[in-house]
N, C-alpha and C positions, 0 to 999 in steps of 0.2 A: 629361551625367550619364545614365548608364543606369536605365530605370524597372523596376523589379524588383515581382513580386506582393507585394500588401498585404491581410492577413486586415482582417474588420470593425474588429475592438478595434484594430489596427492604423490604423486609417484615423481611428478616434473619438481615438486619439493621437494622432495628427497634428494633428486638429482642435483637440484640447484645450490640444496645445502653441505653439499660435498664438492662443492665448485665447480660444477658442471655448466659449462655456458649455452642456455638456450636462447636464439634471437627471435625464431619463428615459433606459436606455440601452437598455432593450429596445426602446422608442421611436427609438432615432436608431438601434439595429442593425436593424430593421426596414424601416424608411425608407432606408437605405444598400445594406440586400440587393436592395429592388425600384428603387429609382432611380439606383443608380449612383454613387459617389462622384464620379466623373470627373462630371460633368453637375450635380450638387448641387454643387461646389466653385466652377464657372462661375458661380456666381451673387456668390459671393463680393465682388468688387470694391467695391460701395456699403457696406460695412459694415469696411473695413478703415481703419487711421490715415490712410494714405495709400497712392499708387501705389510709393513706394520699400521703405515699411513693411508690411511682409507680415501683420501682424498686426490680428486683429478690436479696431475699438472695443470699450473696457472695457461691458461688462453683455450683448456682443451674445449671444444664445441661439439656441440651433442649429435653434428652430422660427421664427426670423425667416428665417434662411436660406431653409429651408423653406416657407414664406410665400410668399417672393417666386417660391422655381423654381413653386410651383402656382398664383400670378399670374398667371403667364407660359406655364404650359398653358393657362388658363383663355381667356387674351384669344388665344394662336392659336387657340383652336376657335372662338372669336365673329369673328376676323377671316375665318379660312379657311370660313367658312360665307357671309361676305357677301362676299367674293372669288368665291367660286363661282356667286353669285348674278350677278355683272358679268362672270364667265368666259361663262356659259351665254349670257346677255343677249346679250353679243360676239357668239356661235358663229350667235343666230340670226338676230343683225342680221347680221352678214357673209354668211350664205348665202342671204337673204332680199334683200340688193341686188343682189349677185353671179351667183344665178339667174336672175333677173329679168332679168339685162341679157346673160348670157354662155348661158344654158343649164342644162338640168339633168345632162349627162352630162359623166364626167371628161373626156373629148375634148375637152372644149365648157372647161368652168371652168377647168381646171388648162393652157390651152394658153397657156405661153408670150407671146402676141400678145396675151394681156388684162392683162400688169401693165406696169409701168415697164422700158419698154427705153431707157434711158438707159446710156450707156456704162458708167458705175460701176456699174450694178445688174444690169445681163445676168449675171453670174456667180451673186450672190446670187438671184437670180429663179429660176435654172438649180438650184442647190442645192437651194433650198427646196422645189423643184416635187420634185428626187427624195426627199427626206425625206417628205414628205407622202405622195406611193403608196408608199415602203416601209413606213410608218407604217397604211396601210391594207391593206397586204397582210400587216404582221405580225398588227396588230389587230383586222381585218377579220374575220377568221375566226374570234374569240372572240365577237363581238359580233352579237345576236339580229337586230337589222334590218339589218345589215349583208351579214348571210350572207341574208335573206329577200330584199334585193333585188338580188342576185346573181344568184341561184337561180331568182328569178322573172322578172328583167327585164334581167341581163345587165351593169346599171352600177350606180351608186350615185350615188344624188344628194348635192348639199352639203348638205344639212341632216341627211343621216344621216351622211356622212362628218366632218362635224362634231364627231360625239361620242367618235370615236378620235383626235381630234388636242388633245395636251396645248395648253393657256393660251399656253404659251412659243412652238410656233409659230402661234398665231393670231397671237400678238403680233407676231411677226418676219413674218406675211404683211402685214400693216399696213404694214409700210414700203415692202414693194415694190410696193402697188398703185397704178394710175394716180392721178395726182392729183387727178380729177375725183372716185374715188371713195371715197377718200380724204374729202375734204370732202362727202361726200355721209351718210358714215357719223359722221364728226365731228358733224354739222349735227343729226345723228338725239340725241346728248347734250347737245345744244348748247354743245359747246368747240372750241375752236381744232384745226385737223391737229396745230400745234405741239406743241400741251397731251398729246395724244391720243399720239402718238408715241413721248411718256415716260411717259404716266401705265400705259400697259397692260403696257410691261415693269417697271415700278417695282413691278406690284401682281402681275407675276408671280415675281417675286424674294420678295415676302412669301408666297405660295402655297407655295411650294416650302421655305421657312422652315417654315410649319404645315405641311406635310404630311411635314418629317422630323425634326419638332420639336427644331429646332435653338432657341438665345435668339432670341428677337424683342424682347424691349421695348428693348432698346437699341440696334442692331441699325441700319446707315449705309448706304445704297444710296451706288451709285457716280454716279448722274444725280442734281440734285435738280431739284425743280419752279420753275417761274416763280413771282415773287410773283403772288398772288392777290386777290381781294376782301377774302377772309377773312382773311389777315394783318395788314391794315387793321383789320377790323371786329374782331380783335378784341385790337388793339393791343400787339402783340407786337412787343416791343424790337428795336432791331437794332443789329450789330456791325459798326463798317469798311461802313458800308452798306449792310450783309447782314441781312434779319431773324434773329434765334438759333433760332428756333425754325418747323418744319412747311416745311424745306427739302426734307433730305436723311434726314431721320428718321419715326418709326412717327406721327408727327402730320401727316406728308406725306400719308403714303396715308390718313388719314382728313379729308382733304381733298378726296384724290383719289376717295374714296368718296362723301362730298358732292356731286360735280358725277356721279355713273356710277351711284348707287343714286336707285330712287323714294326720295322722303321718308319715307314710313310705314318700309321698310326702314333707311334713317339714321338716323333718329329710335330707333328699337330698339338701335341697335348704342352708338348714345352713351351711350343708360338702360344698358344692359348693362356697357358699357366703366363708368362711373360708380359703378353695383353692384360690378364689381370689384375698384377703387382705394376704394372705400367701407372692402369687408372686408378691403385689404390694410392701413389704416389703423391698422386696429383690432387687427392682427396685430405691428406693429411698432416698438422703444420706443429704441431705439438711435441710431437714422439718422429724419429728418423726412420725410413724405410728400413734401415738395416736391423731394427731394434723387430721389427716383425719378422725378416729375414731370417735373422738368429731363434725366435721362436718357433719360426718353423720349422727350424734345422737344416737349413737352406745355405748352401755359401752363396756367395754375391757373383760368382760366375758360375751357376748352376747351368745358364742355357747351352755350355761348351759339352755336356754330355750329352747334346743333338748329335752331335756331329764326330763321336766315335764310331767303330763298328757295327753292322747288326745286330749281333748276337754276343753274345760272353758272360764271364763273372768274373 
């Protein structure tokens, strides 16, 4: 089928003729001019008979829709803020053991003979090293301490070169460091290499979600995690021997946030997270809290993982 342009009142027919309850119109032409019809329909799926049936449960109203797309900006910016809190953390625990042991100057960090030459990984090693100075010589030059310790001293250290290199390759340097240090930097969170390995690309796949505000609440990584304590503790059903929930889903990484953020900062993002399934509650009459609950892979007493431990897996 070819998609062909659709004026507002156009689009609120559309909506209207799948049963979609509008009362306000200047209200949902409003709302449709700055968010997008394509993007407010996305939200769609929880609120329709079924996946075959295209059409909204009877009563649903077009500010639940609504609702939930500004849910769903809400928890990216409270994720993507404590993401960045564990990105930064990474950047300076990595160049903080990494110096220490290899040097301050690229000659010294970035030489090949300090990561994993294991047959399978020479190649990746090789890539990643040339991403990283491209990455620095495109970025480098935009960026204030970058160009100051150029200009003054000829190199750059890792702890400034740190600040041009997006989440996604700190992540992917992780894998190819020696194994010593590797569990050296594990050791510093206290989890496993294993754990570590997935958890840092899993929360950069949610970065890159908030930062192009794509859906997130529902939203399937391709790795999931190892069961944990907290799947345990707080007795989350399982399937075929699978727990259902806080594998492969948005209850993963805040798991995964659990063992990689201090407490004071966890503790904040659950109050937050909690606040904002509070007001989506109160927002929605159609479809039951829990039925979003479940799609986020959320159990109904997620906020008791505040109030374990600091640290673990």
């Amino acid at each position: 089928m070819i998609k062909t342009f659709k004026t507002i009142e156009e689009q609120i027919d559309i909506l209207k003729s799948k049963g979609l309850e509008i009362d306000d119109y200047d209200y949902v032409n409003d709302v449709l001019l700055r968010e997008n019809y394509f993007f407010i329909s996305g939200y769609r799926h929880l609120f329709l008979k079924s996946p075959k049936d295209r059409m909204f449960i009877p009563g649903t109203n077009f500010k639940e829709l609504y609702a939930l797309f500004n849910f769903d900006r809400q928890i990216r910016n409270l994720f993507f803020k404590n993401i960045l809190i564990v990105e930064n953390n990474a950047k300076s625990i990595f160049s903080y053991v990494l110096s220490r042991k290899y040097g301050i100057k690229e000659k010294n960090y970035l030489n090949p003979a300090n990561f994993d030459r294991s047959n399978d990984k020479v190649r990746q090693v090789n890539d990643l090293l040339k991403k990283i100075k491209r990455q620095i010589r495109i970025n480098g030059g935009q960026h204030s301490a970058t160009m100051h310790y150029m200009s003054n001293y000829g190199y750059v250290p890792f702890w400034v070169v740190c600040k041009v290199l997006s989440f996604g390759l700190i992540s992917e340097m992780y894998t190819i460091l020696k194994p010593e240090d590797q569990k050296e930097i594990a050791d510093i969170y206290g989890v496993s290499v294993n754990n570590l390995l997935v958890y840092f690309p899993i929360l950069a796949n949610f970065r890159n979600l908030c930062a192009h505000e794509d859906i997130m609440f529902d939203h399937r990584t391709q790795r999931a995690i190892e069961d944990t304590k907290y799947h345990a503790y707080l007795n989350i059903p399982k399937m075929d021997g699978e727990y259902i929930y806080g594998k492969d889903d948005l209850f993963a990484s805040v798991i995964i946030l659990k063992q990689l953020l201090r407490q004071e900062d966890f503790t904040g993002l659950i109050n937050e997270l909690s606040y904002e399934l509070d007001i989506l509650d109160g927002k929605i009459n159609s479809i039951e809290i829990d039925k979003i609950y479940d799609r986020m892979g959320f159990p109904m007493n997620f906020r008791e993982i505040a109030r374990m431990g600091e640290y673990g897996e």
